[in-house]
Structures are given as structure tokens and as C-alpha cells.
C-alpha positions as CSV (number, residue, x, y, z in Angstrom):
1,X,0.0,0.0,0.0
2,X,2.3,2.7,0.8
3,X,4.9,1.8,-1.9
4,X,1.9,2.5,-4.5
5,X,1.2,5.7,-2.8
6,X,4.8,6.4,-2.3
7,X,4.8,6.3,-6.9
8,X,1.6,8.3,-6.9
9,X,3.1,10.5,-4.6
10,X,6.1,10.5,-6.8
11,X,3.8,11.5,-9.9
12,X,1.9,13.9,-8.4
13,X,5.0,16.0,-7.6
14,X,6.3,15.3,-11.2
15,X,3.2,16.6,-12.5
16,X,3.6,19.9,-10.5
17,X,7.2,20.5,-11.8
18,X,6.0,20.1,-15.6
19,X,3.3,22.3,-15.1
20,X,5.6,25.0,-13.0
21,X,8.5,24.4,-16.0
22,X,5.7,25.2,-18.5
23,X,4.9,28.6,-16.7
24,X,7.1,29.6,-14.9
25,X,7.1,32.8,-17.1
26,X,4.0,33.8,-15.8
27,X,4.6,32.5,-12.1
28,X,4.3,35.6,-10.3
29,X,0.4,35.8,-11.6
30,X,0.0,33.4,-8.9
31,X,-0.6,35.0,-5.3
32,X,1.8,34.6,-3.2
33,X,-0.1,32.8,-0.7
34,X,-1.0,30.1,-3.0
35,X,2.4,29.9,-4.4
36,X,3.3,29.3,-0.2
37,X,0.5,26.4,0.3
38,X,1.6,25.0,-3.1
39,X,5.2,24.4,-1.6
40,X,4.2,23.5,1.3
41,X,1.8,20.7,-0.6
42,X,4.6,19.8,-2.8
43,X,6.9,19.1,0.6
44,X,3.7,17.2,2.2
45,X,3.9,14.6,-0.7
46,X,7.4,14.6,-0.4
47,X,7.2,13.0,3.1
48,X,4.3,10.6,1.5
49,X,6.8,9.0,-1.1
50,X,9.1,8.7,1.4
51,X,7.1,6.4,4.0
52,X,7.0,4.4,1.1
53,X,10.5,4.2,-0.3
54,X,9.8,6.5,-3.4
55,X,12.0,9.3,-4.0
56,X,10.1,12.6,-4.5
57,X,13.4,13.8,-6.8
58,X,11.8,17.0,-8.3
59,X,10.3,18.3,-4.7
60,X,13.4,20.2,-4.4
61,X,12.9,22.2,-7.9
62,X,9.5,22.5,-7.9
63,X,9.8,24.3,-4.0
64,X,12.4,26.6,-5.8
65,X,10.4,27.2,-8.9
66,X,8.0,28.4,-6.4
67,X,9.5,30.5,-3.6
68,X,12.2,32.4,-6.4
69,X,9.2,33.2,-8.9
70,X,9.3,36.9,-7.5
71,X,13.0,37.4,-8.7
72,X,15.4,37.4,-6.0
73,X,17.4,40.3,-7.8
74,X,18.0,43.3,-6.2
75,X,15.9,45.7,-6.3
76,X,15.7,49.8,-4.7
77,X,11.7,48.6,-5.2
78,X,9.2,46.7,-3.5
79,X,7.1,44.1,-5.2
80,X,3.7,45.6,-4.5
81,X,5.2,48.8,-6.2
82,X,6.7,47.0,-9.2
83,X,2.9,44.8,-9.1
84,X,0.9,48.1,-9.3
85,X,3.1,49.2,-11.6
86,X,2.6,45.7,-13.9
87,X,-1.0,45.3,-13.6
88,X,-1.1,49.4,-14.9
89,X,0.5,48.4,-18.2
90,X,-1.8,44.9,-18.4
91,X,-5.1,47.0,-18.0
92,X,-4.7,50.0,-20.1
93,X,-7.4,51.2,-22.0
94,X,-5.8,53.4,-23.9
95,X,-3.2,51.3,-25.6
96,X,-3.3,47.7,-26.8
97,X,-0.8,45.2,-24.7
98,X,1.7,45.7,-27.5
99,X,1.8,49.2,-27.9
100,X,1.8,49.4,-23.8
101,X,4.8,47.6,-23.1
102,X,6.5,49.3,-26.3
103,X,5.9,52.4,-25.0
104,X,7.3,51.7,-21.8
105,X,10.3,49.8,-23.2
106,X,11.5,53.1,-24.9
107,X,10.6,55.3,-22.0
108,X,13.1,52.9,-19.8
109,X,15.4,53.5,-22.0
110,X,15.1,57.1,-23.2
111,X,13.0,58.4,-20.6
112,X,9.3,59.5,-20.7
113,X,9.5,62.9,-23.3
114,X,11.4,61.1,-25.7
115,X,9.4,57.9,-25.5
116,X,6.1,60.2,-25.4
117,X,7.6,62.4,-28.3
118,X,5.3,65.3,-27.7
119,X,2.1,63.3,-27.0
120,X,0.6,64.7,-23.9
121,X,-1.6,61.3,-23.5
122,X,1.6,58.9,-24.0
123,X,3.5,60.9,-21.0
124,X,0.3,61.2,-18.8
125,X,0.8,57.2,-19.5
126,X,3.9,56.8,-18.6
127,X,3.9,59.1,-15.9
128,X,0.8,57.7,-14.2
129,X,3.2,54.0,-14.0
130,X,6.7,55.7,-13.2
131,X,5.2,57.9,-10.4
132,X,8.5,60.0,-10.2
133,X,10.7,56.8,-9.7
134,X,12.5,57.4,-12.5
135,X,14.0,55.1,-15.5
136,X,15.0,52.1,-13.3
137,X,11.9,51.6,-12.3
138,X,9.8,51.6,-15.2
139,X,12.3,48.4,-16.6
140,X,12.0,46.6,-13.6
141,X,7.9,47.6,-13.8
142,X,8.3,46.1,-17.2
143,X,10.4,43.3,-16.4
144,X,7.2,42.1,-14.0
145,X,4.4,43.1,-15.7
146,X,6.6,40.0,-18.5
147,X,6.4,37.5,-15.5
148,X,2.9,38.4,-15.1
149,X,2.1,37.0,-18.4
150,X,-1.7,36.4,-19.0
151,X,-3.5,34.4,-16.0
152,X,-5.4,32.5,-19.0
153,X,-2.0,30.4,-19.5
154,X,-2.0,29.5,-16.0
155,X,-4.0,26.3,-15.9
156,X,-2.0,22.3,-15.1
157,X,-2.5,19.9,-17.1
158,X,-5.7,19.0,-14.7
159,X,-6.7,22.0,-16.0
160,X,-7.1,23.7,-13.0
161,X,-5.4,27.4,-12.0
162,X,-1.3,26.3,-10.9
163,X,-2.0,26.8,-7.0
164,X,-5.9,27.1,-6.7
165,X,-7.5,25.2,-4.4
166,X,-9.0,23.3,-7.2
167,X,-5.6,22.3,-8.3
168,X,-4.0,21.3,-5.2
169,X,-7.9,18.9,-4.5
170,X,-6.8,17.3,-8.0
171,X,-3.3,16.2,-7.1
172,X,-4.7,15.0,-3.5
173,X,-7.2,12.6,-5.4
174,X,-4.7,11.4,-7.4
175,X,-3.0,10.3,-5.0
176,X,-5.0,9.0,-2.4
177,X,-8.0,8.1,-4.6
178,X,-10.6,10.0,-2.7
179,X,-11.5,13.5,-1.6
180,X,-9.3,13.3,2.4
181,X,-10.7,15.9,5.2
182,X,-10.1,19.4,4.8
183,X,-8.2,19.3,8.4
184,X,-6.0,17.1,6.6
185,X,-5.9,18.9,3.3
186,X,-3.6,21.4,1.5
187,X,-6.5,24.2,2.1
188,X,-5.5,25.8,5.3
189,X,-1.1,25.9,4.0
190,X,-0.5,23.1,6.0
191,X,-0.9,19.4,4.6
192,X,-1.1,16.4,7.3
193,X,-0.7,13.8,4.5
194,X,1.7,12.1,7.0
195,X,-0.5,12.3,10.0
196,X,-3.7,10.9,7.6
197,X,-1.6,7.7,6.6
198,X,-0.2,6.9,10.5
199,X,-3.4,7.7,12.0
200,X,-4.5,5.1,9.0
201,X,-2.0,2.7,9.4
202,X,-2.6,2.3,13.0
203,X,-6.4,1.6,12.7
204,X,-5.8,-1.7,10.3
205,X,-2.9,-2.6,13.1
206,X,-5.4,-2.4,15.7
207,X,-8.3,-3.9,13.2
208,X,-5.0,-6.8,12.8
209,X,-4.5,-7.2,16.2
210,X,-7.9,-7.4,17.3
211,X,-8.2,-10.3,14.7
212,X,-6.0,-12.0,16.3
213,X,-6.6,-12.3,19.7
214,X,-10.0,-13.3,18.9
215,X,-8.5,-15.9,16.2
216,X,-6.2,-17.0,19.5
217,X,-9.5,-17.3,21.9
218,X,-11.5,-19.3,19.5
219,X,-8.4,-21.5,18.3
220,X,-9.1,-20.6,15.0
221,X,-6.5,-21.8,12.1
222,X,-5.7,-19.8,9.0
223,X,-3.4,-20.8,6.3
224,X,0.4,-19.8,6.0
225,X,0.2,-17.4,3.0
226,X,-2.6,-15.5,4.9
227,X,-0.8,-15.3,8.4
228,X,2.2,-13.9,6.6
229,X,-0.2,-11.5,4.6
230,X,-1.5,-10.4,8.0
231,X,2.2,-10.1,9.5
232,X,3.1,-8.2,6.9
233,X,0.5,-5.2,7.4
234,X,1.1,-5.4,10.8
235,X,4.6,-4.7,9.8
236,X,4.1,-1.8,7.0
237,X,2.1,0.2,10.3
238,X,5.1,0.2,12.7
239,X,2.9,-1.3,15.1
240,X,4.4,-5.4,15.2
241,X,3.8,-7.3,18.3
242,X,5.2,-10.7,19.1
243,X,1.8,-12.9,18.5
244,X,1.5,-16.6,18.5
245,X,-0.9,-17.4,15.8
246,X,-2.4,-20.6,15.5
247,X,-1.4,-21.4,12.0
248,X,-2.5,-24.6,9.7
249,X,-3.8,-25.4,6.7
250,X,-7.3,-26.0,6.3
């Protein structure tokens, strides 16, 4: 049991990297704070495929992919600045996305009167995004209002928004088949996939162990194959106990 959910687990976080690779362009479209519960999922089935043996090998990269998708570059800026800023070129009305982010490009590099040349609505533009920050930060604006891409592109393969709650139910009933508790879950930013699966694994050792002590009282018999089937789930929980089982063959 836990090996297969250990290479579930091991897909599941797979699937998330591919899906991070294929956008990570657009990344910072994502709020933060699901970006944060997406790691934090990510790390959750980490510990999953490893109570099974697996490896989780791209848990590491996709945890990156996730907390770096702000740009850890210097900046004189803060990110809600450089945001408002970004989301100011996305929704003009005045200019198409194209002519936008032109516009901006030359101003960065000229400044606004040259990029504006003598139209009063291109520097009332421009200067409604630079605020009197100057050059610098109308290419770093434009550098993030890039990473913002278009939130359309930001759907998984499930099809669901990268880091919506929809997204992170998917890759939970992949792996475990079924839709688990919410106080379990990846909703709340912190994932007790680990917990779930103990808390599991010690009812069928205690569903075991009940078996057989009433399998000693009654002298019942069972065959080899099924003793050792029994042993081994008692095993697989943590939770063996030295038992003498009347064993035979019917």
C-alpha cells in the first residue's frame, strides 16, 4: 500500500514540476499565498513518497520554482510597487498590450519625453506608472508586468489554476484516490498527508491485532500465505507485536 502511494506521490510531484516548468514565465500571476500552500503541498507529498521508499526527486525544484518566482534580484523597489506598476500596463485602456509595453520599453530607455515624443496622452501614460521613480523603475515595472504573463496560460494539465485550491484537491485525489478531510488537506497551507496515513495505518494494526486475539481465543486456524499476509500489514504500520498465531492449513 504505501509503496503505490509512495509512486503516486512521486507523480503527483512530477506533474507539478512540468506544469511550474511550462509557466514559470508567468509564475508571479500566482498570489503569493497560494504559491506558499503549493510548496508546502509539494513538501507534504514529499514526506508521502518517502514512508513508502519513493523518492520525490523533483520536490526540491518545484519548492524553488515556487519561492524564487518573484526574482530574487535586487531591487531599490518593493514588489507591491513594481505589481501596481505591472498590472497598470496589463489594463490599459488606452493602448493595446503591445503598444503598452512598447511604449514603456523606450521610456526605460530614453525616458518618458522622448518615448512620449510630444504626446501629452503617452506621457500622462507613462507618468501615471513611473510615479516620479525614475527610469529604473519603469524596466524593472516592465520586467514584472513579463512575469505576469496572461493568468489564462496558467491552468495544469488538470486544467485547473497552478496553485488554486481546485488544483491542489486534484493532485490530492490522485494520489490517495478519494477527496481526504479538509483538516487534513492542503487548504488551510499546511498538509497532514503524513498524520492521515499513520493515523490510518494504526487503525488496520489495531483492526489486525484485534483479529487475532480473537483468532487465539477461538483457536481458530488460518493458512500460511494468509498469516504472513497479515504479519506483513502489521509490519508496513510500525505497530508489530510478538503474537503466536495458530497457523495450519485447512
Amino acid at each position: 500500500m504505501l509503496r503505490e502511494l509512495a509512486g503516486r506521490a512521486d507523480s503527483a510531484i512530477s506533474s507539478v514540476y512540468d506544469d511550474l516548468q511550462r509557466r514559470k514565465d508567468a509564475l508571479l500571476a500566482i498570489p503569493e499565498s497560494d504559491r506558499k500552500k503549493l510548496a508546502k503541498q509539494v513538501k507534504a507529498l514529499y514526506d508521502v513518497s518517502s514512508m513508502g521508499g519513493g523518492f520525490g526527486s523533483r520536490s526540491g525544484d518545484c519548492i524553488s520554482l515556487l519561492e524564487s518566482s518573484d526574482g530574487s534580484s535586487f531591487s531599490f523597489f518593493t514588489k507591491n510597487e513594481l505589481n501596481e506598476a505591472a498590472k497598470k500596463i496589463k489594463d490599459s485602456w488606452t493602448y493595446s498590450s503591445a503598444e503598452a509595453e512598447a511604449l514603456v520599453e523606450r521610456a526605460a530607455k530614453w525616458g518618458i519625453d522622448w518615448a512620449a515624443d510630444g504626446d501629452e496622452k503617452k506621457r500622462n501614460f507613462l507618468k501615471e506608472i513611473e510615479e516620479g521613480k525614475g527610469q529604473r523603475f519603469l524596466s524593472e515595472a516592465l520586467e514584472a508586468y513579463k512575469k505576469l504573463g496572461n493568468n489564462s496560460d496558467l491552468s495544469g494539465r488538470s486544467g485547473y489554476r497552478i496553485g488554486s485550491d481546485s488544483y491542489m484537491h486534484a493532485l490530492e485525489r490522485d494520489v490517495f484516490d478519494c477527496n481526504i478531510p479538509s483538516s487534513y488537506g492542503a487548504d488551510w497551507g499546511n498538509p497532514q498527508y503524513e498524520k492521515l496515513l499513520r493515523e490510518a495505518l494504526q487503525e488496520i494494526a489495531s483492526q489486525i491485532q484485534n483479529n487475532l486475539e480473537e483468532a487465539q481465543r477461538n483457536n481458530w486456524y488460518m493458512r500460511d500465505e494468509n498469516a504472513e499476509h497479515m504479519r506483513e500489514g502489521n509490519s508496513q504500520s510500525g505497530k508489530v507485536r510478538n503474537q503466536h498465531v495458530f497457523l495450519g492449513c485447512i
